[in-house]
C-alpha positions, -999 to 999 in steps of 0.1 A, spaced: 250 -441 -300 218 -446 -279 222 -485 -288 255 -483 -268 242 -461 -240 212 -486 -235 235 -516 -234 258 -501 -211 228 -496 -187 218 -530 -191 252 -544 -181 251 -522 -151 217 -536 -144 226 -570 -143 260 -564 -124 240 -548 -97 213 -574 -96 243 -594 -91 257 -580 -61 222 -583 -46 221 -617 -50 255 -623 -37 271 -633 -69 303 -618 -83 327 -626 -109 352 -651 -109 389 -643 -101 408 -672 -117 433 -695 -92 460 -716 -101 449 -743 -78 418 -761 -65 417 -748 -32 425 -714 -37 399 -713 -68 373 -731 -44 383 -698 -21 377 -673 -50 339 -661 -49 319 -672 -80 344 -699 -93 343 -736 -100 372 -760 -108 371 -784 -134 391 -815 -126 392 -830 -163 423 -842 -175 417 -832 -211 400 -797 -205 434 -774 -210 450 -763 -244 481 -769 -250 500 -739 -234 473 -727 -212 477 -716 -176 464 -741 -143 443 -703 -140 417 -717 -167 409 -744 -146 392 -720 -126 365 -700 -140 323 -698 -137 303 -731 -137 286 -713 -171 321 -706 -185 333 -742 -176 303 -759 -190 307 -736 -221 341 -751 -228 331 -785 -227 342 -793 -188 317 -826 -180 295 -826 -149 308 -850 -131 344 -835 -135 333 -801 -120 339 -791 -84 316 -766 -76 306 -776 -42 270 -764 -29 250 -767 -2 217 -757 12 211 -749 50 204 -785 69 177 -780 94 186 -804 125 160 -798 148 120 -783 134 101 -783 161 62 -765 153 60 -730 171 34 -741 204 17 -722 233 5 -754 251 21 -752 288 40 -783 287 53 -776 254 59 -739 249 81 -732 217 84 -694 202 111 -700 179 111 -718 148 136 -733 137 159 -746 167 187 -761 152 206 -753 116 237 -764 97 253 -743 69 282 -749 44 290 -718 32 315 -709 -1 333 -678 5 316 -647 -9 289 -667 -19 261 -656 12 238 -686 20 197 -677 35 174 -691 55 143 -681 71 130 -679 113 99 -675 124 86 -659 160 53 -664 180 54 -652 212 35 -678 234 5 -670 253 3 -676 286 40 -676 291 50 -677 325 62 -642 339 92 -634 371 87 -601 382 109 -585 405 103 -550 420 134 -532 428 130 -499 450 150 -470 459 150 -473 499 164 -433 506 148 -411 529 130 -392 495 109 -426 488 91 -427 526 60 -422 510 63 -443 482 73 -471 507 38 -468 524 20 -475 489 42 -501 479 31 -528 508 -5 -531 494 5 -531 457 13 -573 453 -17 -581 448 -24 -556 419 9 -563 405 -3 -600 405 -36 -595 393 -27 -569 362 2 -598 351 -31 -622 345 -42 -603 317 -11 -618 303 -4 -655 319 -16 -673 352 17 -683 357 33 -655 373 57 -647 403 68 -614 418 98 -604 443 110 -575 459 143 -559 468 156 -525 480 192 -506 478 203 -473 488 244 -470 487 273 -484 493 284 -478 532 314 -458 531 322 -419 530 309 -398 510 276 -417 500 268 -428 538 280 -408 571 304 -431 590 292 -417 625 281 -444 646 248 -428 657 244 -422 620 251 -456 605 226 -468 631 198 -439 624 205 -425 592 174 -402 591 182 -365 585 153 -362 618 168 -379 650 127 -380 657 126 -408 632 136 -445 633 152 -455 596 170 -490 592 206 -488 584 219 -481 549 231 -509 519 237 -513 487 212 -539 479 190 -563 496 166 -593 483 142 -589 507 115 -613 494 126 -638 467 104 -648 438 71 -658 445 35 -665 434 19 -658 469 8 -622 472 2 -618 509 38 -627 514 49 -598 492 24 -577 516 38 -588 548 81 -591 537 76 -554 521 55 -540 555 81 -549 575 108 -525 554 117 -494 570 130 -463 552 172 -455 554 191 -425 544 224 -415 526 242 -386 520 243 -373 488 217 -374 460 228 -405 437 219 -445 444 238 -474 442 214 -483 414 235 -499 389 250 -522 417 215 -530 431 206 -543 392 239 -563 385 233 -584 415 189 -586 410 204 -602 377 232 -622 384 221 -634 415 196 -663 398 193 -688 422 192 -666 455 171 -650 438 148 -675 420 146 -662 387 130 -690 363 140 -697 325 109 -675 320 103 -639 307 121 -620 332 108 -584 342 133 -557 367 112 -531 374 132 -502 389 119 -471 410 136 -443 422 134 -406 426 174 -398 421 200 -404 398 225 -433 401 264 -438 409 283 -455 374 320 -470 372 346 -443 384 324 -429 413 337 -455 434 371 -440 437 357 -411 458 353 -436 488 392 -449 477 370 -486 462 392 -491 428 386 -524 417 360 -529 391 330 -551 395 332 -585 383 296 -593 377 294 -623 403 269 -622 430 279 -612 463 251 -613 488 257 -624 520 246 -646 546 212 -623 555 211 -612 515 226 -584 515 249 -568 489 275 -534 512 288 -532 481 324 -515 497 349 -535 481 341 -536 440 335 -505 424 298 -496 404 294 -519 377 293 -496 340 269 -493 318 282 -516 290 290 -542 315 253 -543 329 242 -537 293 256 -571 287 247 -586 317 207 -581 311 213 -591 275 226 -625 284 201 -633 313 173 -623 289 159 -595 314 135 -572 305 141 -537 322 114 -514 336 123 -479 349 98 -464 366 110 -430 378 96 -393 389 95 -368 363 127 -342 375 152 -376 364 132 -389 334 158 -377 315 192 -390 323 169 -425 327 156 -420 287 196 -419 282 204 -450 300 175 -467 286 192 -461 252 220 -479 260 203 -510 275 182 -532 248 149 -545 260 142 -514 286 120 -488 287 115 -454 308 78 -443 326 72 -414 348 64 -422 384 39 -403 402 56 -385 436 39 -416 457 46 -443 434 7 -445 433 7 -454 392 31 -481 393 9 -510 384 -2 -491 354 31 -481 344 44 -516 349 13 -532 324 19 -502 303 59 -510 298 54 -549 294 32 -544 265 53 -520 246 85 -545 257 63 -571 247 51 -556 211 86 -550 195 105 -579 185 143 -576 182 162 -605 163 200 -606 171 228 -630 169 256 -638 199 291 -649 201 293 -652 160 326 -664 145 348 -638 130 345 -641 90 313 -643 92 285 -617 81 253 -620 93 225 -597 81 185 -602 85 156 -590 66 120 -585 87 87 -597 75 66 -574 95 25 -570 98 31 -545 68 41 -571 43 70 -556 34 108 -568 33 131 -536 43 169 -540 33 192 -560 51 200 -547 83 227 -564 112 195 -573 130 163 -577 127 130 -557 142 92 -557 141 67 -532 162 34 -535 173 32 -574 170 6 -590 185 3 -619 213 -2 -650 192 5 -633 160 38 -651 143 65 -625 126 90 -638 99 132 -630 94 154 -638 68 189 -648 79 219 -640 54 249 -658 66 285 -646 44 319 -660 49 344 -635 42 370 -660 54 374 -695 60 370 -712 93 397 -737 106 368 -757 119 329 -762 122 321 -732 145 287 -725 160 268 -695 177 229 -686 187 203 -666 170 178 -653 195 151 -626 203 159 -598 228 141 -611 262 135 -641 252 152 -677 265 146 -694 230 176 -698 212 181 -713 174 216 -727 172 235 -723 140 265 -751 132 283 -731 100 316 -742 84 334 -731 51 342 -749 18 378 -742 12 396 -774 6 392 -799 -23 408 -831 -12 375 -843 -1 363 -835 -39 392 -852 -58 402 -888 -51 431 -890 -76 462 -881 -66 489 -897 -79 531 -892 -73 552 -890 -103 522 -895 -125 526 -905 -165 504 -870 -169 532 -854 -155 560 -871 -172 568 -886 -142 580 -853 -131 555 -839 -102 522 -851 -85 489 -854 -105 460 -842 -79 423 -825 -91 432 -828 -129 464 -808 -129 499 -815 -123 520 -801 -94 554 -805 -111 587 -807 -86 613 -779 -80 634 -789 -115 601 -788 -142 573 -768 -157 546 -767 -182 508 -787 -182 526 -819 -180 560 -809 -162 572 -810 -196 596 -781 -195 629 -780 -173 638 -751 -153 662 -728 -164 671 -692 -155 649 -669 -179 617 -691 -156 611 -707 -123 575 -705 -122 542 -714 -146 534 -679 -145 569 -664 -158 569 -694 -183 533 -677 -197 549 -643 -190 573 -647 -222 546 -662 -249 529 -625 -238 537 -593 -257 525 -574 -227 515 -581 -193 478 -572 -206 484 -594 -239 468 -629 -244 490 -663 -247 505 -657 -281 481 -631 -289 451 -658 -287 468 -673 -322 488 -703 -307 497 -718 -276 528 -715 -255 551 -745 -252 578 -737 -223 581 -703 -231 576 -704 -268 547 -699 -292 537 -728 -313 509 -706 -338 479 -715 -356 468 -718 -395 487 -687 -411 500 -667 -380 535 -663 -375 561 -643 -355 575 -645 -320 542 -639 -300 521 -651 -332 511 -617 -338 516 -613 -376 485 -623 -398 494 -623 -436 458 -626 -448 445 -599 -424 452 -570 -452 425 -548 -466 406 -562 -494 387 -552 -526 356 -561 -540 372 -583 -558 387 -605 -531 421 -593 -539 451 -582 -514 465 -553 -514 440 -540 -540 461 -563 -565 487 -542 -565 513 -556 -533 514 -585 -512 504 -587 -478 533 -594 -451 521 -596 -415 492 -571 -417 509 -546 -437 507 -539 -474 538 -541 -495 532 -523 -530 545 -528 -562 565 -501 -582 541 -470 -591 518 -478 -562 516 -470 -525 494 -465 -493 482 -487 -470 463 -513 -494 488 -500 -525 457 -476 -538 476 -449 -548 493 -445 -584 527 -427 -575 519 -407 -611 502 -370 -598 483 -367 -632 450 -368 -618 460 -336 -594 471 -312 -620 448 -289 -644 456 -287 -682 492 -281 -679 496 -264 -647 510 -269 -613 501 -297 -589 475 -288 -569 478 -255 -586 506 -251 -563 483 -249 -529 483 -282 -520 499 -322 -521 492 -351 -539 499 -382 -514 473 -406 -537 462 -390 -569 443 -364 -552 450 -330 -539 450 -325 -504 448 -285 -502 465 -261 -475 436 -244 -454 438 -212 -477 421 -225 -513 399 -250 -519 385 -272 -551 396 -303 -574 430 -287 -581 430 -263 -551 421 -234 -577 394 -220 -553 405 -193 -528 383 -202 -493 367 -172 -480 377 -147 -504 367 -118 -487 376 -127 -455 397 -104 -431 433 -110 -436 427 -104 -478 410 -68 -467 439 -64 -446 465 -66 -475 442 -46 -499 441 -18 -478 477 -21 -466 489 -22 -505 465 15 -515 478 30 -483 521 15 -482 523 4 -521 549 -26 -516 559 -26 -483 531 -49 -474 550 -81 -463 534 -84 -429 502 -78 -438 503 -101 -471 522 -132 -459 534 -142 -494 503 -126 -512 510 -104 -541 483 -72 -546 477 -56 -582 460 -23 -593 435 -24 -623 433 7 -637 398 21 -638 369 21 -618 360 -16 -619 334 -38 -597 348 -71 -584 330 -94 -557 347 -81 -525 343 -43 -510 360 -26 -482 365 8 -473 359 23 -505 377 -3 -526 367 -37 -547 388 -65 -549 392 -102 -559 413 -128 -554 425 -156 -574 459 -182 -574 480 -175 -603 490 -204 -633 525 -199 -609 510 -212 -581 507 -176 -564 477 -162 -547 472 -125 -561 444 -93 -550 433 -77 -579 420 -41 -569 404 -13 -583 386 18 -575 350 19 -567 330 36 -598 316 69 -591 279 78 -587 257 99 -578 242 106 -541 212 90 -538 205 101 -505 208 144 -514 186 132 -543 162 119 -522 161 140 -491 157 177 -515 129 163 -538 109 151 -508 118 187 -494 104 205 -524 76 179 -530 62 188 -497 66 226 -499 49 222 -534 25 202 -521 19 230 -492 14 260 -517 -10 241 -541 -31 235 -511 -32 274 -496 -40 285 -538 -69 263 -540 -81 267 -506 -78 309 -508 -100 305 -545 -127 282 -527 -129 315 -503 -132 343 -529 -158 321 -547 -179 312 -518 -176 351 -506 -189 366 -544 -214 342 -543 -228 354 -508 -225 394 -518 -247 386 -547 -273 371 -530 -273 400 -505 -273 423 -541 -307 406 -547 -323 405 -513 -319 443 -508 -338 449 -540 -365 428 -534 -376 446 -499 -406 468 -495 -405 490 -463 -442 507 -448 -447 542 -439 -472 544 -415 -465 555 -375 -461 529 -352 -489 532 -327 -468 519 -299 -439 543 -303 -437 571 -281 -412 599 -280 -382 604 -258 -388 639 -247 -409 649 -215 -419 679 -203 -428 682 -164 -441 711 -150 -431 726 -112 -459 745 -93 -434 764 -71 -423 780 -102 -436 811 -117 -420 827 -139 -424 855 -161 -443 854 -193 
C-alpha cells in the first residue's frame, strides 16, 4: 500500500513539473492541422505507421509515443522553433550611441499551448539626457509660492547634473476653465480676478506654456518673473486638463525623445471627467492639443480629460509624473498617483520653498524601480515575465515584470514567456518596453497551425486510397461515398463517418478497437491468434490453470474465458466434485445440518462453526441466555425467544460451561441437525461469605479476651512482687530515740502585765 501511495505522488510530481514547464498531454486529432493545434502532439506523416483498423487519431500522439511505435524522423511533423533575434545591439551609455534595452528586435513561432522564453536585459544609461517641465497651480492660494519659483531654474538645473549634463526645463501654469461656476463671468472680474480689488492678478485659464523647453536658466528666471497670480472661484483646478495638453502638446512644447519629467504643484484638488457638465461643456476630451495662437489652453469647449484617459496618455508619451503638493491634499494625490504608473506624490512646503529637493528626491525613487510591460499585444497571446532582481532570485511569473532599488549603471534581467492560446491569421507584432522609458524591443510572433508547408505529397485519387479520396500528410481524405485507412469501405447507412465506422468494432464508448485483440475492417473485427467473438472479446486459453498446466483443472474445457465442467464437477475452474462426502461426519447430516456444501466443503450459517459446522459460535452468548431463562420461567411457550432452538432440563444439580442467573447450561447441534440447551440447576453449597465474615468476628473477639487475661495476670504479678519487697524493707528499719535538738514545741505561754489576778 505505501508502494502505491509513493507512486501516486510521484506521478503527481511529474504532472506538475509538467505544467511548469508548459508541457501537457496530448489530445489526439484526426488530422494534421488540427493535431499540430492540439498542445503536446506531433503528426507522423508515414504511410506505413497505422494498423490495419486504426483510427487517423493515432497519427497524432507525443513525439516519445510516435518514436516508440516505430514513426521515422524524417516522417514526423513536430514543428519547433527557438526565438530569432533580428536586431542585438550591446546595451551603451556613450552619447551618440545610448542603448538601455537589450535585445531590440525578436521573432517567435509559437505551437499552441506550448509557451516559448526568452530573456531582456535593462541598464539605464548614465548621463541620459533629461526634459523637465514644471507645471504650477497659478490660483490666488499659490501667490507666495509664485515669488519663490522665479529664482528656482537655476537650482532645478543644477540638482538635474548630479544625473546628466544634458538637461532642459520649461514652465507652464493653469488655473480653470473660464466659465461659471469655476471663474466669475463679471467683466471687472474676468479682468481682475483677485478676491482684493487692491491687487492686480492676470486673467484666468486653463493652461498656459509659458516658457517652452530649454537648457538656459536665466530665461526660465525672466519668462516665470513676468507671471502674475489669477484667481477662480471655487476650490478645485483644471489640473487634469493642464497635464493632457503639457503631454500631448510635444512639439509646442518641445519635449525630446528623452526621459521626460511633469512636475506638478498645487495647493487644491483638481476637476475629473463629469465636472464639466456643471458649466453645461458635455463633450469629452479627445486628447489632441488645443493651444492657441498665444499658447493658451480656455479649455470651455471639451470636458476634463479622466483619469484612465490621462493614465494612458502619460504611458504612451513615456512621462514621468511628479506631484508635488501641500500636506491638507496629499491624500486624494497618493490616490491618483495609484492610478497613474511612473508617478509619485511629495509634500510641498506652504511656499513651495522644498521643491528642488522634492523633485531630486522623486526622480531617484522614479528612477530606482524598473517596470517591464508589454503594449498593444495580440489577443491569443499570453505574455508573463519573471525578474532577475539585485537579490538573485527569480519570483513566479507575473503579467509584468518589476525590480526596486536598481542602481544607475547597474543592468537588471527579465524572462519573457510568450503562450498562444489561439492561432493568429497572420504574423502579428507588438512592443516590450520599460515604464518611462523610449526604448522599445519589438516582438514579430506568429503561430504553427497549418501543415501544408510540412507535407509536400498530396495526391488526388491516390492508389493509397484506392483511388477513392486525396492522399495528403500520410493519410487519406476519402470522398463523400467511402471510408476506412485506404477509402476502402463504402458508405452505407449504419456509418457516414471514420469515427462511427470505429464506433461499431467498440463494445462501449470507453472500449478499445476490438478490445485491443484485432483490428476493425469497415465496421467489423478481424481478431488475433486465438480471440474470437463479435468485438474479439472471448479468449479460450485465458481460463484458470493448475500447476500442472492444465485447463479447467482437467476437469472442463475452456470456452471464451469461462470454464465448462464435466459431469461430477463444477465451479469456476471445475474444482469442485458435485459428491458432498467430504462435508458430512460419520453418517450424519451435511454440514451437520448448519450449513452448505457448494465445493466439497461446508460453508456454515453465522450460528456454528467447525469442519462439519458441529461447533455452536459463542455459546454463551446473549440470545442462548435469553431462551434458557425464557424455558425455566414459560416451559414451552418459548418460540420468540428461541427462534427454532429446542431447550431440555437435566435432572439434577449439574455444572455445564455457561451460567446465568442461577442456572448452567450448554449448547450443542443435535445428530438431526437441531441446535438444543441443555440445562440444569446450579449445585448447592455452602455460604462462603457468612463463613468467613463470623469466624473473623469471633477470631477477633477471641483474640481481644486473650489479650485483657494475660495483660490483667502481668498486673497481679508485678503488684505481689512489689508488696513483698515492701514486706522486707519494713523489717529491715531501725528507728532512734533520742530528742531532736532542733524541735521545739507548739505551745506558748505569754504573760500580760495589766493583769493581776487572784492567786
Amino acid at each position: 500500500m505505501q508502494q502505491t501511495w509513493f507512486m501516486v505522488i510521484v506521478i503527481l510530481y511529474c504532472l506538475g513539473q509538467n505544467d511548469t514547464l508548459g508541457i501537457q498531454a496530448c489530445q489526439p486529432q484526426p488530422t494534421c492541422s488540427e493535431c499540430l493545434r492540439s498542445p503536446g502532439c506531433a503528426w507522423c506523416k508515414q504511410k506505413d505507421f497505422l494498423k490495419p483498423g486504426e483510427a487517423n487519431e493515432r497519427r497524432c500522439d507525443s513525439a516519445e509515443s510516435l518514436q516508440s511505435r516505430k514513426c521515422a524522423n524524417g516522417q514526423m511533423i513536430n514543428p519547433k522553433s527557438p526565438p530569432e533575434v533580428k536586431k542585438d545591439r550591446e546595451l551603451s551609455s556613450t552619447k551618440e550611441n545610448v542603448i538601455q534595452l537589450k535585445p531590440q528586435s525578436i521573432h517567435l513561432k509559437l505551437r499552441i499551448g506550448q509557451p516559448s522564453e526568452f530573456k531582456v536585459s535593462f541598464k539605464r544609461a548614465v548621463g541620459y539626457p533629461i526634459d523637465l517641465y514644471y507645471l504650477m497651480d497659478l490660483s490666488f492660494s499659490m501667490k507666495d509660492d509664485l515669488d519663490n519659483i522665479k529664482d528656482l531654474g537655476k537650482d532645478i538645473l543644477t540638482t538635474l547634473e548630479q544625473f546628466t549634463k544634458d538637461r532642459h526645463i520649461g514652465f507652464g501654469s493653469f488655473v480653470d476653465k473660464v466659465a461659471l461656476p469655476y471663474v466669475s463671468q463679471l467683466k471687472s472680474r474676468l479682468k481682475n480676478p483677485c478676491p482684493n480689488r487692491l491687487e492686480k492678478c492676470q486673467p484666468a485659464f486653463s493652461f498656459r506654456n509659458v516658457l517652452p523647453l530649454t537648457k538656459q536658466a536665466e530665461r526660465f528666471k525672466v519668462e516665470v518673473g513676468k507671471q502674475k497670480i489669477s484667481g477662480n472661484l471655487d476650490s478645485p483646478e483644471a489640473g487634469l486638463d493642464a497635464i493632457m495638453q503639457s503631454v500631448v502638446c510635444r512639439t509646442e512644447i518641445g519635449w525630446r525623445n528623452v526621459t521626460s519629467i511633469l512636475v506638478y504643484t498645487s495647493d487644491d484638488t483638481f476637476h475629473m471627467a463629469g465636472d464639466g457638465r456643471l458649466a453645461g461643456i458635455y463633450s469629452p476630451h479627445d486628447g489632441q492639443c488645443h493651444l492657441d495662437g498665444t499658447s493658451t489652453y480656455e479649455g470651455t469647449l471639451q470636458d476634463y480629460p479622466s483619469v484612465g484617459h490621462l493614465s494612458k496618455v502619460l504611458q504612451r508619451n513615456n512621462m514621468q509624473l511628479i506631484f508635488a503638493v501641500t500636506e491638507e491634499i496629499f491624500p486624494a494625490y497618493k490616490a491618483l498617483s495609484e492610478l497613474i504608473p511612473r508617478s509619485v506624490v511629495g509634500v510641498l512646503t506652504k511656499d513651495s520653498s522644498n521643491v528642488v529637493q522634492l523633485i531630486s528626491d522623486a526622480y531617484r525613487n522614479l528612477s530606482s524601480s524598473i517596470v517591464f510591460e508589454h503594449e498593444h499585444a495580440p489577443a491569443g497571446l499570453a505574455i508573463s515575465y519573471r525578474s532577475l532582481c539585485e537579490g538573485g532570485q527569480y519570483p513566479n511569473w507575473s503579467s509584468r515584470g518589476e525590480c526596486s532599488g536598481v542602481k544607475l549603471d547597474q543592468q537588471v534581467n527579465f524572462t519573457v514567456r510568450l503562450n498562444a492560446t489561439a492561432c493568429l491569421a497572420e504574423m502579428q507584432q507588438f512592443s516590450i518596453k520599460v515604464q518611462g522609458i523610449s526604448d522599445i524591443l519589438t516582438v514579430f510572433v506568429e503561430t504553427f497551425c497549418d501543415c501544408d508547408g510540412h507535407c509536400q505529397d498530396r495526391e488526388e485519387k491516390a492508389p493509397d486510397c484506392k483511388g477513392n479520396g486525396t492522399f495528403h500528410c500520410g493519410m487519406c481524405s476519402c470522398d463523400g461515398m467511402h471510408l476506412g485507412q485506404h477509402c476502402e469501405c463504402e458508405v452505407t447507412d449504419d456509418f457516414d463517418s471514420m469515427k462511427a465506422l470505429s464506433a461499431l468494432c467498440r463494445q462501449t464508448n470507453k472500449s478499445e478497437i476490438c478490445d485491443g485483440h484485432g483490428d476493425c475492417e469497415c465496421g467489423k473485427c478481424s481478431c488475433h491468434s486465438h480471440y474470437r467473438g463479435d468485438y474479439c472479446e472471448c479468449d479460450d486459453k485465458s481460463c484458470s490453470q493448475d500447476n500442472n498446466m492444465q485447463w479447467c483443472n482437467g476437469k472442463g474445457s475452456c470456452n471464451c474465458g469461462k470454464c465448462l465442467c464435466e459431469e461430477g464437477y463444477t465451479g469456476e475452474s471445475c474444482h469442485c466434485p458435485v459428491d458432498k462426502r467430504d462435508c458430512i461426519k460419520g453418517d450424519g447430516l451435511v454440514c451437520s445440518g448448519q450449513g452448505e456444501c457448494p465445493c466439497d466443503r461446508c460453508i456454515c450459517n453465522g450460528k456454528v462453526t467447525g469442519k462439519y459446522c458441529q461447533s455452536i459460535q459463542e455459546p454463551c452468548s446473549k440470545k442462548y441466555q435469553t431462551c434458557t431463562l425464557c424455558a425455566v420461567q414459560k416451559g414451552e411457550d418459548c418460540n420468540t425467544e428461541c427462534d427454532g432452538m429446542t431447550t431440555k432440563k437435566v435432572p439434577g444439580p449439574q455444572e455445564y460451561v455457561c451460567l446465568h442467573e442461577g442456572l448452567t447450561f450448554q449448547v450443542k447441534v443435535t445428530d438431526e441437525g437441531l441446535i438444543q440447551i441443555l440445562y440444569a440447576d446450579l449445585p448447592q453449597s455452602i455460604d462462603k461469605t457468612h463463613v468467613i465474615i463470623g469466624s473473623s468476628v469471633i477470631s477477633i473477639l477471641l483474640i481481644g479476651i486473650v489479650v485483657i487475661i494475660v495483660y490483667r495476670l502481668l498486673i497481679e504479678l508485678y503488684d505481689r512482687n512489689e508488696y513483698r519487697n515492701f514486706l522486707n524493707a519494713q523489717k529491715q528499719t531501725t528507728w532512734n530515740e533520742q530528742n531532736n535538738p532542733l524541735f521545739q514545741e507548739a505551745t506558748t505561754t505569754v504573760m500580760n502585765p495589766l493583769h493581776e489576778g487572784d492567786d
